[in-house]
C-alpha positions in Angstrom: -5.2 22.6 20.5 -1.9 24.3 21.5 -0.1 26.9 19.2 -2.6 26.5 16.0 -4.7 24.3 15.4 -2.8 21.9 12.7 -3.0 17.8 13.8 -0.8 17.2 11.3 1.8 14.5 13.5 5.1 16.1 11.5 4.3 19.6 12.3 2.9 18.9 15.5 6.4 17.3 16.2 8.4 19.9 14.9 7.0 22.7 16.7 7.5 20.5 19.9 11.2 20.7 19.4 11.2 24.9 18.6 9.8 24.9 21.6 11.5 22.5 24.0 14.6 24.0 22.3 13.3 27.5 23.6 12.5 26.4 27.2 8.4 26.0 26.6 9.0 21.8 27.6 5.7 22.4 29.1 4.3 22.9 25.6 6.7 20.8 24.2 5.2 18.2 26.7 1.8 19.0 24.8 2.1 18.9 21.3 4.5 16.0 21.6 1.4 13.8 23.4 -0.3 15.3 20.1 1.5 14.2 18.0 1.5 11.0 19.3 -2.3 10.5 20.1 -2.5 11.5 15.9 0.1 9.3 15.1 -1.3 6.5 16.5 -5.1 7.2 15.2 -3.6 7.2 12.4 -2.3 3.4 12.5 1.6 4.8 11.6 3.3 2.7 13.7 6.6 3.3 12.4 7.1 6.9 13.4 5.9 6.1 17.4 9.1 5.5 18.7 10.4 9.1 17.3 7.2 10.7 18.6 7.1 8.7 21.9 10.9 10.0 22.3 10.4 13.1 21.6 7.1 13.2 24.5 9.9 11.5 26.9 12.5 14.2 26.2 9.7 17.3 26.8 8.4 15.1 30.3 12.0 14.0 31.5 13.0 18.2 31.5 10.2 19.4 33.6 10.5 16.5 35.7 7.7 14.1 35.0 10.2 11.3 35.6 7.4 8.4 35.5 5.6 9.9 32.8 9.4 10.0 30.7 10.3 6.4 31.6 6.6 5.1 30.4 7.3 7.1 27.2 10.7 6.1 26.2 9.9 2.3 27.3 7.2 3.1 24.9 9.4 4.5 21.7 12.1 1.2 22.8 9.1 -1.6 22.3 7.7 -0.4 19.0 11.0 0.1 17.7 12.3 -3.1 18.5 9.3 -4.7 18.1 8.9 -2.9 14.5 12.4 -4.1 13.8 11.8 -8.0 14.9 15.6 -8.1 15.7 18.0 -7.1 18.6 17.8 -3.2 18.2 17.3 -0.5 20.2 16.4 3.2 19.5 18.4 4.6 17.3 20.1 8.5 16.0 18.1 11.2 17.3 15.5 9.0 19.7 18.2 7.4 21.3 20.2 10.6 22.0 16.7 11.5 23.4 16.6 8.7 25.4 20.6 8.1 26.9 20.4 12.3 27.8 17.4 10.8 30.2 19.5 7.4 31.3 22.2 9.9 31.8 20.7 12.5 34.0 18.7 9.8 36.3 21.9 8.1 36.6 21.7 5.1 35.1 24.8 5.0 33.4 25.5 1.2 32.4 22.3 1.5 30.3 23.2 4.9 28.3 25.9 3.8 27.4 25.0 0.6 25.8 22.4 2.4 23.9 24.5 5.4 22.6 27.2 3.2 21.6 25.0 0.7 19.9 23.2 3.4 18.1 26.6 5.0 17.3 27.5 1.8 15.6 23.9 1.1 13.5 24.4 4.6 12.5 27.9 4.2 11.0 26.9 0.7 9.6 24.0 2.5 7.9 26.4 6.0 6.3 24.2 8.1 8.9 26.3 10.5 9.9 23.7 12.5 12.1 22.6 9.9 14.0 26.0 8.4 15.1 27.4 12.1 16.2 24.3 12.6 18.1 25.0 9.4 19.9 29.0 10.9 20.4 27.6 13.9 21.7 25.7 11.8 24.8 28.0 9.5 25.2 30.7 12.9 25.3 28.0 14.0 27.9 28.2 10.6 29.6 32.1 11.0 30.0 32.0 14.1 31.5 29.8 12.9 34.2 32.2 10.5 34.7 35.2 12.9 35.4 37.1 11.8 32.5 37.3 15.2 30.6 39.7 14.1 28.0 37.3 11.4 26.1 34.5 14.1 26.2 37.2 16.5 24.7 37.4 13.9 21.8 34.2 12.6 21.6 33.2 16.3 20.9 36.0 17.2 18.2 34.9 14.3 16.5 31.7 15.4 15.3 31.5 18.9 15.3 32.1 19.1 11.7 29.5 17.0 11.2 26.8 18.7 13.1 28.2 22.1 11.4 28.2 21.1 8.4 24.2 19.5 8.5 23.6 23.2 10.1 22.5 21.3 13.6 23.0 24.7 15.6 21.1 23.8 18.2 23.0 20.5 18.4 26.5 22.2 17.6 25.7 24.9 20.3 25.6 22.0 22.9 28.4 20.1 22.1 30.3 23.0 22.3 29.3 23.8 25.8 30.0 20.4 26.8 33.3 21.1 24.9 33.9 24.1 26.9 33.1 22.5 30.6 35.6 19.9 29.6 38.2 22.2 28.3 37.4 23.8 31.9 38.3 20.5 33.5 41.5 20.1 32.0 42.7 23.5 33.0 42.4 24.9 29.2 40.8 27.8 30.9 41.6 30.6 27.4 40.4 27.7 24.8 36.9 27.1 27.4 36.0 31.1 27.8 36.3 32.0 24.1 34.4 28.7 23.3 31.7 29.4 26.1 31.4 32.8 24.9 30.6 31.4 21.0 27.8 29.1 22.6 26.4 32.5 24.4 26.4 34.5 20.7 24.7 31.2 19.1 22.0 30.8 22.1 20.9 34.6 21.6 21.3 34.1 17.6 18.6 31.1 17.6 16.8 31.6 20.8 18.1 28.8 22.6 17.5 29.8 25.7 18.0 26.0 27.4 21.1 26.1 26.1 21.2 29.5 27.4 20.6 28.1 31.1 23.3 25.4 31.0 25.8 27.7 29.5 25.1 30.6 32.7 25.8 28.1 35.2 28.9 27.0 33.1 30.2 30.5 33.3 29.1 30.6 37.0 31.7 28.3 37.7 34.2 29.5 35.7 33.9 33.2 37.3 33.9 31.1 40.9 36.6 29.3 40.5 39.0 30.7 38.0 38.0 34.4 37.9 37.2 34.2 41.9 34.5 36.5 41.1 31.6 35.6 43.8 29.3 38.6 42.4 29.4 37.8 39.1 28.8 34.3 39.4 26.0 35.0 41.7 24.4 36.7 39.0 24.7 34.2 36.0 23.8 31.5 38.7 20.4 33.6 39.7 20.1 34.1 36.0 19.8 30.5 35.1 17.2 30.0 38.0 15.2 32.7 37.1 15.0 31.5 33.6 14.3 27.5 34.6 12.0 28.2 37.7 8.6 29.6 36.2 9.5 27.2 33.1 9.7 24.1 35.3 12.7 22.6 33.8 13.7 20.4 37.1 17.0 19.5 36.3 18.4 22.8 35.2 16.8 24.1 38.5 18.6 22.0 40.4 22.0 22.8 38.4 21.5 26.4 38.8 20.9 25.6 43.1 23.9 24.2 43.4 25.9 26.8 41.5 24.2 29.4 44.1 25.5 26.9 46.7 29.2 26.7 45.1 29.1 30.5 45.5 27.2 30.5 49.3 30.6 28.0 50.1 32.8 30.7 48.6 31.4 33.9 50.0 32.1 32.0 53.5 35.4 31.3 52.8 36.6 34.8 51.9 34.2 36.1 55.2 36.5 34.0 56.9 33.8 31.9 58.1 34.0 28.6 59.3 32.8 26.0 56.4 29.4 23.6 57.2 31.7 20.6 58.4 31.8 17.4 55.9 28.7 15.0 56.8 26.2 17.4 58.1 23.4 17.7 56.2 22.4 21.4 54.6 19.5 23.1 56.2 16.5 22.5 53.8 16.3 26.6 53.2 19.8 26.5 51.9 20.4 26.4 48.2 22.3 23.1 48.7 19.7 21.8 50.4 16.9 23.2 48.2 19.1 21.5 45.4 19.2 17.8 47.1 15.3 17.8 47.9 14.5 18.5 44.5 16.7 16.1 42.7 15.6 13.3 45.7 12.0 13.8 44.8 12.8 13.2 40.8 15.6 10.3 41.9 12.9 8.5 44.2 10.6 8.4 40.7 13.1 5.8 39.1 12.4 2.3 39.8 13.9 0.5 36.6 17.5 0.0 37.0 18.0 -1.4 33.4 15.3 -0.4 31.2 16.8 -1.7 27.9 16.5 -5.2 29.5 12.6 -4.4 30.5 12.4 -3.5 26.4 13.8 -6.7 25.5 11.9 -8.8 27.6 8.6 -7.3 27.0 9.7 -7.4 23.2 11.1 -11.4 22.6 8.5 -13.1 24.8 
């Protein structure tokens, strides 16, 4: 058995999270499916969907794609199932679950889920649970280009996860804070911001925190420092970290940051730029980048997931 040799489901789940929060998803993937195997030997149905999510979560960040969806679908049936009404996951699984609809693009479907869950939350005086929703949806915005909403989405709750002493939580809505205030051109207010997220992530060891906020600064050194070496560096830095981890998506970030800088160093060569609609030789970092996130895209099938929950559920 990985790490020690306790079954116990709660501890099995909570050193799951240590470690997906310190990079190990690969363990995390592990003692997650422990966790769950125990929980469900043990006929505790009602903790499955949090289990479930958490497995999804570990899965979906080294890029078992098909494995994730089968999870979370899992942790969406027993909990509306459980429930015997018109609910989806809620507080921290359905965070869980939207940062996966999120990051393999489907969009409509996050953000039905983080919004309902936002609402049951506040309904129910959970605090937690609705800002971790705000934090997604916040996540979800930014995606979406519209950098003022996740600037207020995020300001919203930060007392909230601050004052429940969610660091690891805080750290990341403040990096999403920081891109946005990037965004808008707040370029002081994003740098002393990013650098608090740098002192947390080396306070707690959150190093996949640590990955998203180097190629955050890679792009700000690129583009508002015009620094090319030093965003080389914190772009290698985050690959170097995510590669022998196998933590897909933050691979593919930190490629195209290396690319972003590639486009840049030609510029100031004086070089001609690769001309719009030609395709990135496959050795490139842009084109290392694109294969990768093609090979996890091409593993989603289910465009709407929380109507494959419901009708599995109501039949």
């Amino acid at each position: 058995m990985a790490d020690n040799d306790s079954d116990d489901p709660a501890d099995l789940m909570s050193r799951a999270e240590d470690h997906r929060l310190m990079g190990d998803a690969v363990l995390a993937c592990d003692l997650a499916s422990q966790a769950l195997q125990s929980i469900i030997t043990r006929g505790e149905h009602a903790r499955i969907p949090a289990a479930a999510a958490l497995l999804g979560h570990a899965q979906g960040l080294v890029g078992q794609v098909a494995e994730a969806e089968r999870s979370f679908l899992t942790a969406g049936e027993f909990a509306r199932g459980l429930a015997r009404a018109d609910v989806h996951l809620t507080g921290r699984p359905a965070a869980r679950w939207g940062w996966f609809l999120r990051t393999t693009y489907r969009w409509q479907d996050a953000d039905e889920l983080l919004k309902r869950s936002s609402a049951r939350c506040t309904e129910a005086g959970d605090q937690v649970g609705a800002a971790l929703a705000q934090v997604e949806i916040a996540a979800l915005e930014l995606d979406k280009k519209l950098a003022g909403a996740t600037v207020l989405h995020v300001n919203r709750v930060l007392d909230v996860l601050d004052g429940e002493g969610l660091v690891a939580d805080a750290a990341q809505a403040r990096l999403l804070l920081c891109r946005a205030l990037s965004a808008r051109g707040r370029h002081d207010e994003a740098g002393a911001t990013l650098e608090g997220v740098f002192d947390v992530c080396h306070d707690q060891g959150l190093l996949l925190t640590r990955i998203e906020a180097l190629t955050a600064r890679s792009a700000r050194r690129l583009t508002v420092q015009d620094d090319t070496r030093a965003a080389e560096d914190d772009a290698r830095a985050a690959l170097e970290l995510a590669e022998p981890r196998q933590l897909a998506w933050h691979r593919i970030t930190a490629l195209f940051a290396l690319a972003a800088v590639d486009d840049v160093s030609r510029e100031h060569a004086g070089e001609t730029p690769r001309p719009q609609g030609i395709p990135a030789s496959e050795a490139s970092f842009f084109g290392q980048a694109a294969r990768l996130r093609s090979s996890l895209e091409n593993q989603v099938f289910d465009l709407h997931p929380l109507r494959t929950v419901e009708k599995r559920t109501d039949a």
